[in-house]
C-alpha positions as CSV (number, residue, x, y, z in Angstrom):
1,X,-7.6,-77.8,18.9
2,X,-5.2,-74.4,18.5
3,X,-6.5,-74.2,14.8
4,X,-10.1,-73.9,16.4
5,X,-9.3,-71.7,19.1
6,X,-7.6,-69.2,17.1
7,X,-10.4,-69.6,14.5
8,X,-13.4,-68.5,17.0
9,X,-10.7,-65.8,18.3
10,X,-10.2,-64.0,14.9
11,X,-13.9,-64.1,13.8
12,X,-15.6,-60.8,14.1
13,X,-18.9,-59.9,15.3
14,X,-21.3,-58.0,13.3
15,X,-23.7,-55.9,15.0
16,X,-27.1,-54.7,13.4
17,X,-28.2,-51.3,13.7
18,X,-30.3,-52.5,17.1
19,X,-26.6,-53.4,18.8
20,X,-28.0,-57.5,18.3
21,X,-25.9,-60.0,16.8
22,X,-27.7,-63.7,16.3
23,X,-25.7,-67.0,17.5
24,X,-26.4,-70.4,17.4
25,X,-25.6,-71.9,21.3
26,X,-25.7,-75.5,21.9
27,X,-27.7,-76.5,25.8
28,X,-28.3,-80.0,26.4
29,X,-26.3,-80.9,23.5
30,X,-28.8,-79.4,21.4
31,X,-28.3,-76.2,18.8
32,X,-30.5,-73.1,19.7
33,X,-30.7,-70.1,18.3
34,X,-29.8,-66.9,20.2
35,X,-29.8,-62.9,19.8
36,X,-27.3,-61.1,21.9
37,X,-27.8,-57.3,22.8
38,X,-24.1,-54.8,23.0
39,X,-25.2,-52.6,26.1
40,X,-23.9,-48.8,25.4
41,X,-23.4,-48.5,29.4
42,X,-22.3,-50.5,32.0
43,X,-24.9,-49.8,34.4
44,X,-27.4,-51.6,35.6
45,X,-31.2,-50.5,35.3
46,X,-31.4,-52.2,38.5
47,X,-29.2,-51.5,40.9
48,X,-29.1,-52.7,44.3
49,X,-28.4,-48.9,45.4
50,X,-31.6,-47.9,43.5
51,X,-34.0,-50.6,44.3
52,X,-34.8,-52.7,47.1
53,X,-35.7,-56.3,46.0
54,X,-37.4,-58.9,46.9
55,X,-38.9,-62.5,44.8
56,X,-42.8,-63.2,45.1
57,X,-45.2,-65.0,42.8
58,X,-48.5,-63.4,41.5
59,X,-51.3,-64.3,43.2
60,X,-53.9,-61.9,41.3
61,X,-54.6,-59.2,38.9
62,X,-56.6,-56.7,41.2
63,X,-56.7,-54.6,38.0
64,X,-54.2,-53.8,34.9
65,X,-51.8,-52.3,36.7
66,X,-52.1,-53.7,40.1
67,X,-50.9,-57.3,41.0
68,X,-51.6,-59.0,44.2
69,X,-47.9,-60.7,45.1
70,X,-47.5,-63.3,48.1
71,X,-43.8,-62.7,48.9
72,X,-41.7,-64.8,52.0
73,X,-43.2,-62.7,54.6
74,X,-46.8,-61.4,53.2
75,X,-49.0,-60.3,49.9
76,X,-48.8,-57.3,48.4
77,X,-50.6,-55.1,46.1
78,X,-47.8,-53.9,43.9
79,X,-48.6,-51.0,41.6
80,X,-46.6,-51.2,37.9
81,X,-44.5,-48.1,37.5
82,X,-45.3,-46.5,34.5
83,X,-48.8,-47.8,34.0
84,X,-52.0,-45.8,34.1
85,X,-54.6,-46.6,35.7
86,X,-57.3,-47.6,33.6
87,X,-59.7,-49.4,36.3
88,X,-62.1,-45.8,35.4
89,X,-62.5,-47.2,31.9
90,X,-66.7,-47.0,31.3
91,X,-66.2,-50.2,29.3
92,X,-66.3,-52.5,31.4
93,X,-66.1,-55.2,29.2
94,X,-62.0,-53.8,28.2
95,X,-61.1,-54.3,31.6
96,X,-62.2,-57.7,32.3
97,X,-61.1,-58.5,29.3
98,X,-57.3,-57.2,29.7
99,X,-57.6,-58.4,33.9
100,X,-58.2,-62.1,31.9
101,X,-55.7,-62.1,29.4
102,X,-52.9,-60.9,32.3
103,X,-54.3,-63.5,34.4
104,X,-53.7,-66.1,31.8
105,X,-50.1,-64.8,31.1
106,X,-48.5,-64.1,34.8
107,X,-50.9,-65.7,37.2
108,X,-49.2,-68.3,39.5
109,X,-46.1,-67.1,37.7
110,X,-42.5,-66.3,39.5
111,X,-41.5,-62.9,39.4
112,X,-39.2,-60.7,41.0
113,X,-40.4,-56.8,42.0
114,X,-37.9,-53.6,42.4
115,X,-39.1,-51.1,43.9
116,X,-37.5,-47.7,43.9
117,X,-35.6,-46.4,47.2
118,X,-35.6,-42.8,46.4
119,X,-40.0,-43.2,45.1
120,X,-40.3,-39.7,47.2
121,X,-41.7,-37.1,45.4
122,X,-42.0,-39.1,41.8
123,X,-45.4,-39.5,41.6
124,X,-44.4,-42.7,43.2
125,X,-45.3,-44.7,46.3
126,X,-43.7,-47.6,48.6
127,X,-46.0,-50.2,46.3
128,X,-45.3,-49.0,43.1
129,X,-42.8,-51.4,41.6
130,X,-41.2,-52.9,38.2
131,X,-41.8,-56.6,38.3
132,X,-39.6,-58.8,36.0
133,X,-40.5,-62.5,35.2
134,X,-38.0,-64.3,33.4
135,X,-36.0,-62.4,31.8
136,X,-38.8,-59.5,30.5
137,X,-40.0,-55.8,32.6
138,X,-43.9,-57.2,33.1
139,X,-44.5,-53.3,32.7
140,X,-42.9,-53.0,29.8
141,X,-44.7,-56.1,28.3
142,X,-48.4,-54.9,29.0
143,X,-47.5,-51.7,27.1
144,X,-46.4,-53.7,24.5
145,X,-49.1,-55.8,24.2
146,X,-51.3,-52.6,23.9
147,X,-53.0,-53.6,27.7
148,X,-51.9,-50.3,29.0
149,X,-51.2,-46.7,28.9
150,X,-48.2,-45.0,29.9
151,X,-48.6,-42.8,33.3
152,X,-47.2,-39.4,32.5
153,X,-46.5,-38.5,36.1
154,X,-44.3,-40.7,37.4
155,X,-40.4,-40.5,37.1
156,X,-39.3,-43.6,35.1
157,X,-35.8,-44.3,34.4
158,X,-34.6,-42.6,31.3
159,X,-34.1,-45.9,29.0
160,X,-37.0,-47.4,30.6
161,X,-39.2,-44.8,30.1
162,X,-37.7,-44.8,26.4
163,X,-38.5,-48.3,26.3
164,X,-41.7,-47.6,27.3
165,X,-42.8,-44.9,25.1
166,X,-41.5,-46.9,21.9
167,X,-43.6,-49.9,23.2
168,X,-47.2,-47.9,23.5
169,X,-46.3,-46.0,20.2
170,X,-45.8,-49.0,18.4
171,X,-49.2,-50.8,19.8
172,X,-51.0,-48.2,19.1
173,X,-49.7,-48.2,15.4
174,X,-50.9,-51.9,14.9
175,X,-53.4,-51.4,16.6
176,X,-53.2,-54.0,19.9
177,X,-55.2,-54.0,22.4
178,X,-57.2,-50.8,23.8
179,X,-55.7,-48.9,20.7
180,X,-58.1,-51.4,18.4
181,X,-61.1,-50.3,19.5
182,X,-60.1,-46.1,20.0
């Protein structure tokens, strides 16, 4: 049993470029395979003394970057920090479109919203929010998937918004999305 402990002790770790090293874990008794991220800071994107909190589950996509969210006490129309809002598109077909794929992917789903303390001033307001499901930023995901466009004037959080930018680039590159019919 020493022999083993010292030999998981003296392996070393060897990042990729990206900060990710891959692992096999075993859950359930079963072998899985897993990527793990090396943070450069300590701090948390979302802090309690940044964001007030709350859990809810989606009840509807009023458009692409509005959600309808029935939380403990009521619903809410949360707006998605960092999203644009493309309900003035003249295609109209686009937008039903993207409202049904979303539907598909986070209706009825569990999510939990952060919304900023300090929104003041931003470009922000009390319902504009970053919703997480799982383990993935919702906004961050529709930008990805090329189903939205990055809002210039609101104040994002610097990695986020880095995050972000990377995310719309890189759909509009392969073309996802609104970027396959522009």
């Amino acid at each position: 049993m020493k022999s083993i402990i010292f030999l998981l002790i003296s392996i070393n770790i060897a990042f990729s470029e990206a900060n990710e090293f891959d692992q096999t874990i075993f859950v359930n008794g079963q072998a899985r395979k897993a990527t793990f991220t090396r943070s450069k800071s300590s701090e948390s994107w979302f802090s309690r003394d940044r964001f007030f909190t709350k859990s809810g589950q989606v009840i509807d996509i009023l458009s692409p970057d509005t959600f309808l969210i029935q939380t403990e006490s009521r619903q809410e129309e949360i707006k998605l920090i960092g999203l644009l809002d493309i309900s003035s598109l003249n295609d109209h077909l686009s937008k039903s479109s993207i409202k049904k794929q979303l539907k598909k992917k986070y209706l009825n789903r569990k999510v939990r919203i952060y919304k900023p303390k300090a929104y003041v001033d931003k470009g922000l307001d009390f319902n504009h929010a970053y919703i997480i499901q799982k383990e993935a930023i919702v906004n961050l995901e529709i930008l990805s998937q090329g189903l939205g466009i990055l809002h210039d004037g609101q104040e994002i959080i610097t990695p986020i918004k880095n995050a972000f930018v990377k995310a719309m680039e890189q759909a509009e590159t392969k073309n996802k999305g609104l970027w396959e019919k522009l």
